[in-house]
N, CA, C and O of each residue as an XYZ file, in Angstrom:
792
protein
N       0.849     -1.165      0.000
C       0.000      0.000      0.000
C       0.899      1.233      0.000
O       1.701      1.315      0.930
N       0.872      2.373     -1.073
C       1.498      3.570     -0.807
C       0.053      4.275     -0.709
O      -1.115      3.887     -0.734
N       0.927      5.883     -0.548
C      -0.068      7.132     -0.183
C       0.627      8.084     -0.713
O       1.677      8.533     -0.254
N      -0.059      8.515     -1.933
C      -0.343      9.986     -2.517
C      -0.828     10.645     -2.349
O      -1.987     10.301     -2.582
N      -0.763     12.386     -1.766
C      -1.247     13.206     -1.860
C      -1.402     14.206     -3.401
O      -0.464     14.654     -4.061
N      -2.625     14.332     -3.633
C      -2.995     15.093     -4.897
C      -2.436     16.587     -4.506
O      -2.204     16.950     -3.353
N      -2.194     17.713     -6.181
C      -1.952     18.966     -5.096
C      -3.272     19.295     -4.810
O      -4.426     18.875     -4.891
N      -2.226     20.737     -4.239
C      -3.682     21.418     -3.239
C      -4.296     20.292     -2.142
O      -5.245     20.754     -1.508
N      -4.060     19.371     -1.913
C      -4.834     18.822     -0.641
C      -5.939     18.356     -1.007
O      -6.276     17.428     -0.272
N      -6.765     18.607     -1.923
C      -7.893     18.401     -2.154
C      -8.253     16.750     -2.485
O      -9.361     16.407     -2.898
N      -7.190     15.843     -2.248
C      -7.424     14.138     -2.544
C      -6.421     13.649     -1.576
O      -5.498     14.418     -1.306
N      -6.450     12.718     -1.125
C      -5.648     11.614     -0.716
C      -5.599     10.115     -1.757
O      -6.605      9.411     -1.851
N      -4.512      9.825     -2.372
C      -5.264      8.376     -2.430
C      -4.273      7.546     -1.930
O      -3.267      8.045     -1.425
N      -4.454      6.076     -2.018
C      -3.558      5.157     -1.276
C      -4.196      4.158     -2.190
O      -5.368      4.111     -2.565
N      -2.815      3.071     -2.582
C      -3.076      2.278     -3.530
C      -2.506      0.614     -2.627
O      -1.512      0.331     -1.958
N      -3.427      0.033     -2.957
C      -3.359     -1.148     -2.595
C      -3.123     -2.137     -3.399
O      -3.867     -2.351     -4.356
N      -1.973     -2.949     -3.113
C      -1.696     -4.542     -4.200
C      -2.562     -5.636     -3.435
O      -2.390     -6.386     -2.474
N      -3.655     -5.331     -4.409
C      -4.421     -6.674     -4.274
C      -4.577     -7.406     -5.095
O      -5.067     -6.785     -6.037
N      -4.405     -8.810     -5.430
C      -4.046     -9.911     -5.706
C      -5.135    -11.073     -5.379
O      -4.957    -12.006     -4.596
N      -6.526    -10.766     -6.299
C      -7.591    -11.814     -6.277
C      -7.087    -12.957     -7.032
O      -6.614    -12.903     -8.167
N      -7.230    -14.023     -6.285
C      -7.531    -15.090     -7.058
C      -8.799    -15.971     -8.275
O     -10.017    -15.940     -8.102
N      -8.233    -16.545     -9.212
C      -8.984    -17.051    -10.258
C     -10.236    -18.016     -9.292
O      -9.879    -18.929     -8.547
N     -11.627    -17.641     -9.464
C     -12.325    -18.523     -8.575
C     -13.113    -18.975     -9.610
O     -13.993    -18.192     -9.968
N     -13.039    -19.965    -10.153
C     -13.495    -20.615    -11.237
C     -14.476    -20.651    -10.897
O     -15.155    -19.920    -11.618
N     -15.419    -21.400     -9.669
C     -16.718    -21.501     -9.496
C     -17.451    -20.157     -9.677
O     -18.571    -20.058    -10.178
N     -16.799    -19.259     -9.276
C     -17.650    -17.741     -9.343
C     -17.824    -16.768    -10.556
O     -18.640    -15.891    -10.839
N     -16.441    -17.424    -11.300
C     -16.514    -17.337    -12.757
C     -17.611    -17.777    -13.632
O     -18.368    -17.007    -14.224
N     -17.650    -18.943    -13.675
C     -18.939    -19.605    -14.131
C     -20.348    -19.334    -13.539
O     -21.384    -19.600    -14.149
N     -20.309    -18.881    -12.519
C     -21.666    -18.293    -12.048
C     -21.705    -17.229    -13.286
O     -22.385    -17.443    -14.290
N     -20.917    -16.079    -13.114
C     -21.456    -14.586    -13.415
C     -21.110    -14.892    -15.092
O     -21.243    -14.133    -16.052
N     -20.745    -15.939    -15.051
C     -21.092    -16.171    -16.710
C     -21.716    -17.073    -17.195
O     -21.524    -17.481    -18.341
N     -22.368    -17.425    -16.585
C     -23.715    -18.146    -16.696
C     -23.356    -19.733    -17.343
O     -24.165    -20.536    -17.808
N     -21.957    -19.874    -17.207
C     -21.327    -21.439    -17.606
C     -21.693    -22.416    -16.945
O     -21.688    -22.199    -15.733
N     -22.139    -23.812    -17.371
C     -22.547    -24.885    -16.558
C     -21.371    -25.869    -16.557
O     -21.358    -26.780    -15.730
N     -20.019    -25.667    -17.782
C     -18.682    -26.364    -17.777
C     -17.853    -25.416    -18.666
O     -18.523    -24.796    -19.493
N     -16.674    -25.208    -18.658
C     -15.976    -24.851    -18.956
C     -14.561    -25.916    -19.963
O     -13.599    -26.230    -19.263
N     -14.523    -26.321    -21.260
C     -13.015    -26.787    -21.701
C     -11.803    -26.259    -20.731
O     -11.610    -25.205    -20.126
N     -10.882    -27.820    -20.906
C      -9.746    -27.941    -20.688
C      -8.886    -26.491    -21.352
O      -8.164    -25.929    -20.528
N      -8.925    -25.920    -22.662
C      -8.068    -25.073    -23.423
C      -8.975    -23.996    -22.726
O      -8.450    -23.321    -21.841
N     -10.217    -23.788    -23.031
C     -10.595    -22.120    -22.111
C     -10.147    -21.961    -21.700
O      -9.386    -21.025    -21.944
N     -10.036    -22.976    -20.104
C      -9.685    -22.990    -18.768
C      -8.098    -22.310    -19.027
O      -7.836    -21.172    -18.639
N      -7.489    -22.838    -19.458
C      -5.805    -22.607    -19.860
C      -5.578    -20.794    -19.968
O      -4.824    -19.952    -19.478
N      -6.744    -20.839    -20.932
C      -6.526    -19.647    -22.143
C      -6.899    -18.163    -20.778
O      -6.283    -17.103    -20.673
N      -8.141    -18.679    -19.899
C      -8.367    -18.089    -18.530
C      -7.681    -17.661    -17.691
O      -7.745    -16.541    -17.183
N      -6.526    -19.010    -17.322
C      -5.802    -19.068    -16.304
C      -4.919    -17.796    -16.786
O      -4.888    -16.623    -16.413
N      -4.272    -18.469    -17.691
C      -3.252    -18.030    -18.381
C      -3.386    -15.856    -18.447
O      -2.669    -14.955    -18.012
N      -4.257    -15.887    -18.968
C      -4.404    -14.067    -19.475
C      -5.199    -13.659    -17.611
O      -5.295    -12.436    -17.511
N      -5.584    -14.211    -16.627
C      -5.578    -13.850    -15.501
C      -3.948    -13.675    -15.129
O      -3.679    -12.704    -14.422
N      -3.250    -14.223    -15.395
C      -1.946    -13.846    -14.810
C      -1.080    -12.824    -15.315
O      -0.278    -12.076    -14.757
N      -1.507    -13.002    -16.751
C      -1.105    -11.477    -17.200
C      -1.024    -10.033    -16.883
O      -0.238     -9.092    -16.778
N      -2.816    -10.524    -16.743
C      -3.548     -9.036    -16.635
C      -3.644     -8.217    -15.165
O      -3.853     -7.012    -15.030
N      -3.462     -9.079    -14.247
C      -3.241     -9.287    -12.480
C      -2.151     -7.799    -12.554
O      -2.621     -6.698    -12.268
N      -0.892     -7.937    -12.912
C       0.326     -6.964    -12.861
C      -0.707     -5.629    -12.883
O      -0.649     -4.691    -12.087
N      -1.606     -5.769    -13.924
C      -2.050     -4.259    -14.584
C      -2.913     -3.597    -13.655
O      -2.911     -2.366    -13.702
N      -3.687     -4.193    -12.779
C      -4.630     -4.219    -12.077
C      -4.318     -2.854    -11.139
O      -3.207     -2.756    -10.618
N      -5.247     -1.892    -10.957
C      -5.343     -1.230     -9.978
C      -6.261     -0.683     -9.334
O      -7.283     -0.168     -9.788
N      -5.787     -0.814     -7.798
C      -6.602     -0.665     -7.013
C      -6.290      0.746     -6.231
O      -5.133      0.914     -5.846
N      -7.073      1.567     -6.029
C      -7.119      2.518     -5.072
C      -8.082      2.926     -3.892
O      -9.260      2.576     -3.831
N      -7.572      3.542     -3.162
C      -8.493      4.501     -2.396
C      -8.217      5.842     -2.324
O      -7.184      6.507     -2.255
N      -9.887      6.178     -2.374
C      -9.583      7.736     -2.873
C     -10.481      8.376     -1.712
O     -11.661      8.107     -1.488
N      -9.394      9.581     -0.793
C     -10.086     10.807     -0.202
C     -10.267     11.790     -0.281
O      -9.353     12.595     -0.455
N     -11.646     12.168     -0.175
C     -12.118     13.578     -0.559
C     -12.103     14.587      0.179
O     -12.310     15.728     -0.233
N     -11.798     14.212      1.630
C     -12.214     15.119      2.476
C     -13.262     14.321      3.314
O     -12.598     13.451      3.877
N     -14.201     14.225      3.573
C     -14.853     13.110      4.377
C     -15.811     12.174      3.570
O     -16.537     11.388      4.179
N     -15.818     12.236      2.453
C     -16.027     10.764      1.503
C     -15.241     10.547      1.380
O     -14.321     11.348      1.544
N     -15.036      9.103      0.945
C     -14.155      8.128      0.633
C     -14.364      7.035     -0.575
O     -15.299      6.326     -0.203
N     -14.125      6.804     -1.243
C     -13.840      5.830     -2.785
C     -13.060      4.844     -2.790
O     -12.054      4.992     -2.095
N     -13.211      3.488     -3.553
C     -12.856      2.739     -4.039
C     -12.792      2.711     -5.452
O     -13.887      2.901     -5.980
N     -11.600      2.487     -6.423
C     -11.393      2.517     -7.234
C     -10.548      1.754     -7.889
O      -9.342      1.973     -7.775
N     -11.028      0.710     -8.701
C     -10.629     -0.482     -9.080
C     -10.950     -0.515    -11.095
O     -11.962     -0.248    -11.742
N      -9.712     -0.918    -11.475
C      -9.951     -0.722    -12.921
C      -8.382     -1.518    -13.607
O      -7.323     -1.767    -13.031
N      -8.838     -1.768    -15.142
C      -7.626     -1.990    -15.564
C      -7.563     -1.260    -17.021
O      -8.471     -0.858    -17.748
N      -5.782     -1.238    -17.208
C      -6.147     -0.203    -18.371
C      -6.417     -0.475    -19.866
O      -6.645     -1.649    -20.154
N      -6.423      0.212    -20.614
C      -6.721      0.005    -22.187
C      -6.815     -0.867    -22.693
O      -7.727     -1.608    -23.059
N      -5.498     -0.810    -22.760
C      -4.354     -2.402    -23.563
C      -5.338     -3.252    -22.977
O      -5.757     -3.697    -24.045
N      -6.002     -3.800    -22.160
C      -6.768     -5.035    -21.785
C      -7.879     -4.922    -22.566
O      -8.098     -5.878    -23.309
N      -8.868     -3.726    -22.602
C      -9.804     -3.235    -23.662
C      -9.632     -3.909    -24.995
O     -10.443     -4.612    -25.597
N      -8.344     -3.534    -25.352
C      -7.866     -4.061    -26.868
C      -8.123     -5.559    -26.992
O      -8.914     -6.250    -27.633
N      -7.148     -5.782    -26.132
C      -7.383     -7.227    -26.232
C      -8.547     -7.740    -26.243
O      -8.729     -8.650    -27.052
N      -9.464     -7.401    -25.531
C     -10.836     -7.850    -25.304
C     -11.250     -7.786    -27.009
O     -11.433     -8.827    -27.641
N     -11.346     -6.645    -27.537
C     -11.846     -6.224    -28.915
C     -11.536     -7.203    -30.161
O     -12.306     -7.703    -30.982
N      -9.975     -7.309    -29.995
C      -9.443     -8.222    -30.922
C     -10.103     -9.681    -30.479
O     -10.830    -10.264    -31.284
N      -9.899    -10.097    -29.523
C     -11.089    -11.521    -29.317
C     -12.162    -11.701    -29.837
O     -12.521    -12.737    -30.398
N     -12.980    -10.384    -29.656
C     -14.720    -10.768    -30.499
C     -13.771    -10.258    -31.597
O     -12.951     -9.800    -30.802
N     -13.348    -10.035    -32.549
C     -13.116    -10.170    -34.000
C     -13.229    -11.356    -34.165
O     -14.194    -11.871    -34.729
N     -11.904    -12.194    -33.529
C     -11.460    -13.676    -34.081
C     -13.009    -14.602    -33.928
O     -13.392    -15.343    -34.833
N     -13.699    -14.423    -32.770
C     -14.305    -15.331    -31.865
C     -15.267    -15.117    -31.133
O     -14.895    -15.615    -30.071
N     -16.553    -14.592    -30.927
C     -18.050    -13.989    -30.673
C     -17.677    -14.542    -29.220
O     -17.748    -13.735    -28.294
N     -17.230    -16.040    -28.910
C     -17.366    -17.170    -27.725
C     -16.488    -16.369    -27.094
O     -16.817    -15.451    -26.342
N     -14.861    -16.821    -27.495
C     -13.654    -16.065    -26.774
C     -13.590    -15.035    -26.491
O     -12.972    -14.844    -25.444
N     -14.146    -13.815    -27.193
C     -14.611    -11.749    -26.713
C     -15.355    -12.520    -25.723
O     -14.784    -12.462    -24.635
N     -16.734    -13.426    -25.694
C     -17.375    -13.301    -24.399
C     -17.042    -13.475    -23.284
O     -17.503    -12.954    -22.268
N     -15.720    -14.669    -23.457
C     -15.106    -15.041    -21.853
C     -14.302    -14.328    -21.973
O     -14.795    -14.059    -20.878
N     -13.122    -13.358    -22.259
C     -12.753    -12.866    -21.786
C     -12.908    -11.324    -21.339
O     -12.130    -10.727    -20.594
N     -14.098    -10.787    -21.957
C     -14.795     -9.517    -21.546
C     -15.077    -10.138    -20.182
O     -14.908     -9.434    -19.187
N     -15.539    -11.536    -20.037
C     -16.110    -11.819    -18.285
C     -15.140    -11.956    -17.341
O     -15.217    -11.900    -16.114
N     -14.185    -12.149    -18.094
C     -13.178    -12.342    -17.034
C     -12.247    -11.122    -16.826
O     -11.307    -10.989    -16.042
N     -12.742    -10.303    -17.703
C     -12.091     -8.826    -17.379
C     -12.757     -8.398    -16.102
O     -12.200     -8.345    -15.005
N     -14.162     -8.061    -16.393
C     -14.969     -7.990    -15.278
C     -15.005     -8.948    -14.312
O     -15.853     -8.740    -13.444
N     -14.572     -9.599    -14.232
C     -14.888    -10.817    -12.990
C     -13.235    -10.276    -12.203
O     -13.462    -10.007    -11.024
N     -12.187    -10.131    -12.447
C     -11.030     -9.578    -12.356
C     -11.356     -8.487    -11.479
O     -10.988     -8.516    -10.305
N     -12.266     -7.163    -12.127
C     -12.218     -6.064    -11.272
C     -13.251     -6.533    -10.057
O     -13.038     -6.054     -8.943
N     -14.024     -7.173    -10.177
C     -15.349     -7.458     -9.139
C     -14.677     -7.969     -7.935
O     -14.835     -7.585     -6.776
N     -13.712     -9.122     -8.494
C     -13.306     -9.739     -7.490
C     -12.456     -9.073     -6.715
O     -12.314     -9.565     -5.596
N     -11.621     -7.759     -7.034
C     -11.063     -6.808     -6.443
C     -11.211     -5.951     -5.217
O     -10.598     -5.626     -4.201
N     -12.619     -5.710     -5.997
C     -13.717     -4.950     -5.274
C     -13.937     -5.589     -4.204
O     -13.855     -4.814     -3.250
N     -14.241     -6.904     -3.813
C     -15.040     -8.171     -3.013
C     -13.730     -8.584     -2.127
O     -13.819     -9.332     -1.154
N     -12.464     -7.988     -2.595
C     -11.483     -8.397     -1.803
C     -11.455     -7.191     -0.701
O     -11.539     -7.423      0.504
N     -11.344     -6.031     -1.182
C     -11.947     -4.897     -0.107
C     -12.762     -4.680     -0.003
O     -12.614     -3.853      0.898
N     -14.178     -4.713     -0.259
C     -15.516     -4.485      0.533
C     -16.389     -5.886      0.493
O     -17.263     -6.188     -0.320
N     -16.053     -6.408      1.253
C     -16.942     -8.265      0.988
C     -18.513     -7.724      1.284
O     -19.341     -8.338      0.611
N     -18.857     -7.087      1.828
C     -20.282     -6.763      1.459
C     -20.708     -6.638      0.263
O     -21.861     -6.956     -0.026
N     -19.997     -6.240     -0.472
C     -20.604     -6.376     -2.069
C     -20.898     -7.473     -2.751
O     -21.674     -7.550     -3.703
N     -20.286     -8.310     -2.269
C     -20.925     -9.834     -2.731
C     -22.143    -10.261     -2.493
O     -22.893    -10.959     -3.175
N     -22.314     -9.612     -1.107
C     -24.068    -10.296     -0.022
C     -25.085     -8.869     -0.959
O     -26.273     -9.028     -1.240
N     -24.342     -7.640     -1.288
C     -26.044     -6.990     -1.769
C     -25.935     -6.957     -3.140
O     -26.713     -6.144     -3.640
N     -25.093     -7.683     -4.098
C     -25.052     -7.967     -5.016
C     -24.819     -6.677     -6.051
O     -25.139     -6.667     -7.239
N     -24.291     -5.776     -5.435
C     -23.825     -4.268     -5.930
C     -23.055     -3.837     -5.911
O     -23.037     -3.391     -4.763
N     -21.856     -3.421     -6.552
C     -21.214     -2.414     -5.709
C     -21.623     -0.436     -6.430
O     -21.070      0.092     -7.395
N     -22.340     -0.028     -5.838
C     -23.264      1.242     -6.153
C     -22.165      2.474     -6.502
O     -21.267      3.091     -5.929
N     -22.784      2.429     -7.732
C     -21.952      4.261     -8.348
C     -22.314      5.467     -7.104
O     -23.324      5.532     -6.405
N     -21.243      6.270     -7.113
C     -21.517      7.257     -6.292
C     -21.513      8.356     -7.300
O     -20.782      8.236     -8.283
N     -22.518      9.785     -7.100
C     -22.115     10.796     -7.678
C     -21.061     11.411     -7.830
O     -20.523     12.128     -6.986
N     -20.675     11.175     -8.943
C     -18.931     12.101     -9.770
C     -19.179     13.078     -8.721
O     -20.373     13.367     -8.807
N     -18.753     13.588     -7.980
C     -18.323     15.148     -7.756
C     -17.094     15.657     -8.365
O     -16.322     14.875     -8.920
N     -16.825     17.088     -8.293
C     -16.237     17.983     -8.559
C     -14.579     16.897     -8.185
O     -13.781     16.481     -9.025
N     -14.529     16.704     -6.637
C     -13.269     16.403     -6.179
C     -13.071     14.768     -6.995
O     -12.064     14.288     -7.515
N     -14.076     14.356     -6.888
C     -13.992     12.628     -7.879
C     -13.268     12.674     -8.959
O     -12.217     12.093     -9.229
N     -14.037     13.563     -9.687
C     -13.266     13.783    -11.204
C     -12.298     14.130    -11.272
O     -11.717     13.684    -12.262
N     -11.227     15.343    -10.142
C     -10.020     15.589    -10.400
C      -9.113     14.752    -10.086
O      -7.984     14.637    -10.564
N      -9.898     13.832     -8.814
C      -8.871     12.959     -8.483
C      -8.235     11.493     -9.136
O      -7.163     10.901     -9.000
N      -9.536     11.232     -9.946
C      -9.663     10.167    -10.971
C      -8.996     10.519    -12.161
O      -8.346      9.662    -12.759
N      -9.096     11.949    -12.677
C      -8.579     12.193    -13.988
C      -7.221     11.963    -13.839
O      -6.490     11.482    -14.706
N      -6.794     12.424    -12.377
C      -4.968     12.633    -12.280
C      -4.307     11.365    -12.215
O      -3.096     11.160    -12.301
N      -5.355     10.420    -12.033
C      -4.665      8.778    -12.195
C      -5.380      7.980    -13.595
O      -5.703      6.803    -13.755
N      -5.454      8.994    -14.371
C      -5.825      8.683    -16.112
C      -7.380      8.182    -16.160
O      -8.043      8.103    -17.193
N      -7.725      7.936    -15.161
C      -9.317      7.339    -15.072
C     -10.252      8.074    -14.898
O     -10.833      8.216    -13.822
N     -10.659      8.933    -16.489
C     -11.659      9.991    -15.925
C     -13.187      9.394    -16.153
O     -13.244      8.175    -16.309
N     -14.322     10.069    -16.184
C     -15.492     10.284    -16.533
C     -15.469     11.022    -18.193
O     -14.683     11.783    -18.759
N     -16.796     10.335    -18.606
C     -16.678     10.486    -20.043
C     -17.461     12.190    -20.066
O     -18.525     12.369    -19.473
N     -16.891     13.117    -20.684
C     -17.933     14.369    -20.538
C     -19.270     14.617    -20.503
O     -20.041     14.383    -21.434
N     -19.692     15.290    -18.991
C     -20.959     15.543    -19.243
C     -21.673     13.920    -19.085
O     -22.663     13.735    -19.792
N     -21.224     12.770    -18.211
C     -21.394     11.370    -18.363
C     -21.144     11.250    -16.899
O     -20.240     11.912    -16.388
N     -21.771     10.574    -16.302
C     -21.456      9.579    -14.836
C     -20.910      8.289    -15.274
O     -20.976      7.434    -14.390
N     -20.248      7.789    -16.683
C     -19.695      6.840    -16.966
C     -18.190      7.035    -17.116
O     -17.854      8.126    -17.576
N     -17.505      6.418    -16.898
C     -16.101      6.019    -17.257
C     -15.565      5.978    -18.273
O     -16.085      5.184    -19.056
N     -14.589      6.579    -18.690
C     -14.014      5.980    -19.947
C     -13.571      4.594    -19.963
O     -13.734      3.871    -20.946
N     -13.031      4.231    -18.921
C     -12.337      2.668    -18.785
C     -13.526      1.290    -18.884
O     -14.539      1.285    -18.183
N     -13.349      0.695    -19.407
C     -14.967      0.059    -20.073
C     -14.678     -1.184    -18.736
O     -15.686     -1.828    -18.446
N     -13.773     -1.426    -18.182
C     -13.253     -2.096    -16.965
C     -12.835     -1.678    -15.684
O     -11.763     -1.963    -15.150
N     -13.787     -0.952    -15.202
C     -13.514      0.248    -13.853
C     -14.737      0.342    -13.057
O     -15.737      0.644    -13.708
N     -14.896      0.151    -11.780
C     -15.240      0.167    -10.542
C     -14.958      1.183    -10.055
O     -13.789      1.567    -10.057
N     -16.114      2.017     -9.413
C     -15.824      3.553     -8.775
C     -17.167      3.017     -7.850
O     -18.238      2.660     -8.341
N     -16.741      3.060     -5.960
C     -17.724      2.922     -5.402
C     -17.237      3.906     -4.362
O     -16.282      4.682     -4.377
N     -18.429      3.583     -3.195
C     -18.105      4.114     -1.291
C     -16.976      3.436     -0.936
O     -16.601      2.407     -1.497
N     -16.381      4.006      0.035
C     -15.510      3.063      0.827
C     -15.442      3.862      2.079
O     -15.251      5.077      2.025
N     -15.587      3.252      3.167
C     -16.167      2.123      3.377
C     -17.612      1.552      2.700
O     -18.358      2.375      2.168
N     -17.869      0.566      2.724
C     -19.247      0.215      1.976
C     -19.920      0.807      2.806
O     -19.501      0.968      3.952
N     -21.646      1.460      2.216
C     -22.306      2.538      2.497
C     -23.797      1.760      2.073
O     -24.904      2.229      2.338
N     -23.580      0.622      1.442
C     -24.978      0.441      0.809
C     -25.143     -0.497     -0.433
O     -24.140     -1.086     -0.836
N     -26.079     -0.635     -0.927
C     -26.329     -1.598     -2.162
C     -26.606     -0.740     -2.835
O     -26.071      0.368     -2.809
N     -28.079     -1.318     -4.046
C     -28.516     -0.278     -5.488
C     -29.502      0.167     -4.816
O     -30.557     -0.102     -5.391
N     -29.704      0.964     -3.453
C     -30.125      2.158     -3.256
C     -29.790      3.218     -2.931
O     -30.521      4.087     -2.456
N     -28.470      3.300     -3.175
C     -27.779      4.408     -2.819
C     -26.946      4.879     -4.184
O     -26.402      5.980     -4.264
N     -26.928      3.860     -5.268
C     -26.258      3.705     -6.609
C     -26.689      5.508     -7.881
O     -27.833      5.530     -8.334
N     -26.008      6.386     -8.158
C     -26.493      7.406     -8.268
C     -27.257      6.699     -9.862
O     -28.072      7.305    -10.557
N     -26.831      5.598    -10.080
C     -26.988      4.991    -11.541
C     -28.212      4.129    -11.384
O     -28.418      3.374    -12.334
N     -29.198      4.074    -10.234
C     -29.760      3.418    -10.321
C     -31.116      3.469    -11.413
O     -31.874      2.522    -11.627
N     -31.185      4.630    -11.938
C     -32.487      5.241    -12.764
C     -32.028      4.054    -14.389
O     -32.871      3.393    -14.994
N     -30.854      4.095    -14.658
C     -30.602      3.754    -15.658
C     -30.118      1.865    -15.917
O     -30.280      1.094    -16.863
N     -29.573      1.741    -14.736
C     -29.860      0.239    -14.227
C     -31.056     -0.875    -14.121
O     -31.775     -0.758    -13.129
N     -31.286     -1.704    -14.825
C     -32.309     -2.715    -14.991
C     -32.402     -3.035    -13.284
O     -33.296     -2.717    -12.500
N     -31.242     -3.720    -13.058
C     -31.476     -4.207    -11.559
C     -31.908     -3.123    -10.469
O     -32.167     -3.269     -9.274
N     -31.900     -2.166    -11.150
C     -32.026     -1.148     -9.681
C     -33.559     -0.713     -9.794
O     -34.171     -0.079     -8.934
N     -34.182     -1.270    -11.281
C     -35.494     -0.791    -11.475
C     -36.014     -2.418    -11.228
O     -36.963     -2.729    -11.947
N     -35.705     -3.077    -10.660
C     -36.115     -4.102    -10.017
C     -36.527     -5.212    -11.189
O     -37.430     -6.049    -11.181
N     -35.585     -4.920    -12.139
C     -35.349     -6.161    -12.997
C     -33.957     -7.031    -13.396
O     -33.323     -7.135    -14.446
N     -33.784     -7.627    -11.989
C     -32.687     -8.009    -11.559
C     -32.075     -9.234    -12.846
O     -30.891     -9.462    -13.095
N     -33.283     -9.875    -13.506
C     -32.909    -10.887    -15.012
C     -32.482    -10.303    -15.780
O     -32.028    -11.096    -16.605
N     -32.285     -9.164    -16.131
C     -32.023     -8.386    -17.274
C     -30.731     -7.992    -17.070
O     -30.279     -7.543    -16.016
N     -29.968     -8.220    -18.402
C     -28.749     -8.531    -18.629
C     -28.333     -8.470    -19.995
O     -28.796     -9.187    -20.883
N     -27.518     -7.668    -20.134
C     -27.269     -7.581    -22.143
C     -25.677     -7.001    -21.814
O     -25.143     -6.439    -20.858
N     -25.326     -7.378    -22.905
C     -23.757     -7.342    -23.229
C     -23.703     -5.889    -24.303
O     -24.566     -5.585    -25.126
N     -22.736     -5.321    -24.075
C     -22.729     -4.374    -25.416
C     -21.105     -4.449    -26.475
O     -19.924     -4.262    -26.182
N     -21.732     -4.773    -27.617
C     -20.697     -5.155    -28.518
C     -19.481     -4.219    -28.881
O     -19.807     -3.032    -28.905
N     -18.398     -4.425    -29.116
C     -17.396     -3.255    -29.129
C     -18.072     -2.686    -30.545
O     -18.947     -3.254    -31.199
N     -17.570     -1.688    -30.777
C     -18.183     -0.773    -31.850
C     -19.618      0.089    -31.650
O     -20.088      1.047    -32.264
N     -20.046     -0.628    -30.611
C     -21.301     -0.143    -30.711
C     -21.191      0.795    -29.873
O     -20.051      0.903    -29.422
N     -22.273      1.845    -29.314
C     -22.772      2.787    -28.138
C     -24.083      2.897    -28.017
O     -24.922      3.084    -28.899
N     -24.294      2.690    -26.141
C     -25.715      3.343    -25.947
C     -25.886      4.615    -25.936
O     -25.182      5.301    -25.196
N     -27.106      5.344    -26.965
C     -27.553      6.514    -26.369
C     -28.422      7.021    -25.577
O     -29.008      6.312    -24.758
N     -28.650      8.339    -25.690
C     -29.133      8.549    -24.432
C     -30.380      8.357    -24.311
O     -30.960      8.754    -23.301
N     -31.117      7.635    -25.431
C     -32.396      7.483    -25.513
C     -32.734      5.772    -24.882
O     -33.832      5.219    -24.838
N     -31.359      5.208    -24.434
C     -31.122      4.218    -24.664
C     -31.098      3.190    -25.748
O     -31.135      1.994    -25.459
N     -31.040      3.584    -26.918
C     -31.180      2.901    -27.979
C     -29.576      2.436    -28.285
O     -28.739      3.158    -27.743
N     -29.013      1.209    -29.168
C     -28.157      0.992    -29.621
C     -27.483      1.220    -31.049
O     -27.729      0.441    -31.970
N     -26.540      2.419    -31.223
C     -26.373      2.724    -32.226
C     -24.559      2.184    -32.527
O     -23.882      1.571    -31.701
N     -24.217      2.505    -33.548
C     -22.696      1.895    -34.494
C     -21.824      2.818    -34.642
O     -20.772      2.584    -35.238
């Protein structure tokens, strides 16, 4: 764990090496797998150990909020992209295991997030955004979304589930349609109408 001070005072953060392990069973949950191949499994193991180095974790202070901030960078994006080219199957497991990577991050410092099945967006503020931008991880303009298509921004300490989530209006699960579940294809974007455009 180190500790950075942002200037001006206005952030603290402190970065933590955390080091989740591959939990295959939990893998296959959140990807809805009932077995997994011998070569997946490999191809899994294998780009989890890669991608582990890249991994970062922070904590971020505002002054008397506090953040968790968990993400990995680009270059993993890419990779993800080039997979659904080759392989619709292979983009799918390893987009899940990108995300299953940061979740499990998350679940390594706030294990409550596992039991409310959330870990809840907090409103960007003013101090969020400067402190996020200065570690390359901003908000997309004028967006409560991320640029990093693999990034976790919550409370810390945990504060709550998807009722406290500032994203909950736009969230299926938070409008209490917890089955609902869709993937979004690289190339594509949601707008703001929610529709899917190219």
């Amino acid at each position: 764990m180190s500790e950075v001070n942002s200037a001006g005072g206005e952030a603290s953060v402190k970065t933590h090496d955390i080091q989740p392990y591959f939990d295959m069973e939990g893998f296959m949950v959140m990807s809805q797998e009932k077995r997994l191949g011998g070569a997946v499994l490999e191809r899994l193991v294998e780009l989890w150990g890669q991608w582990l180095p890249q991994l970062k974790v922070c904590e971020i202070s505002t002054g008397k909020i506090s953040y968790l901030a968990v993400w990995l960078p680009e270059a993993i994006e890419v990779d993800v992209d080039e997979a659904w080219e080759k392989s619709a199957s292979d983009g799918f497991m390893i987009n899940n295991l990108a995300q299953f990577m940061c979740m499990s991050a998350v679940q390594a410092m706030l294990p409550q997030v596992e039991d409310a099945g959330c870990a809840p967006s907090p409103r960007p503020t003013e101090a969020l955004r400067a402190a996020l931008e200065k570690m390359g991880l901003e908000y997309r303009p004028g967006s409560s979304v991320l640029t990093r298509r693999y990034a976790v921004v919550t409370h810390f300490p945990f504060r709550g589930g998807c009722e406290i989530c500032h994203l909950q209006s736009e969230c299926p699960k938070g409008q209490g349609q917890a089955e609902s579940a869709s993937i979004l294809l690289p190339g594509y974007e949601r707008g703001a109408d929610g529709g899917i455009s190219q």
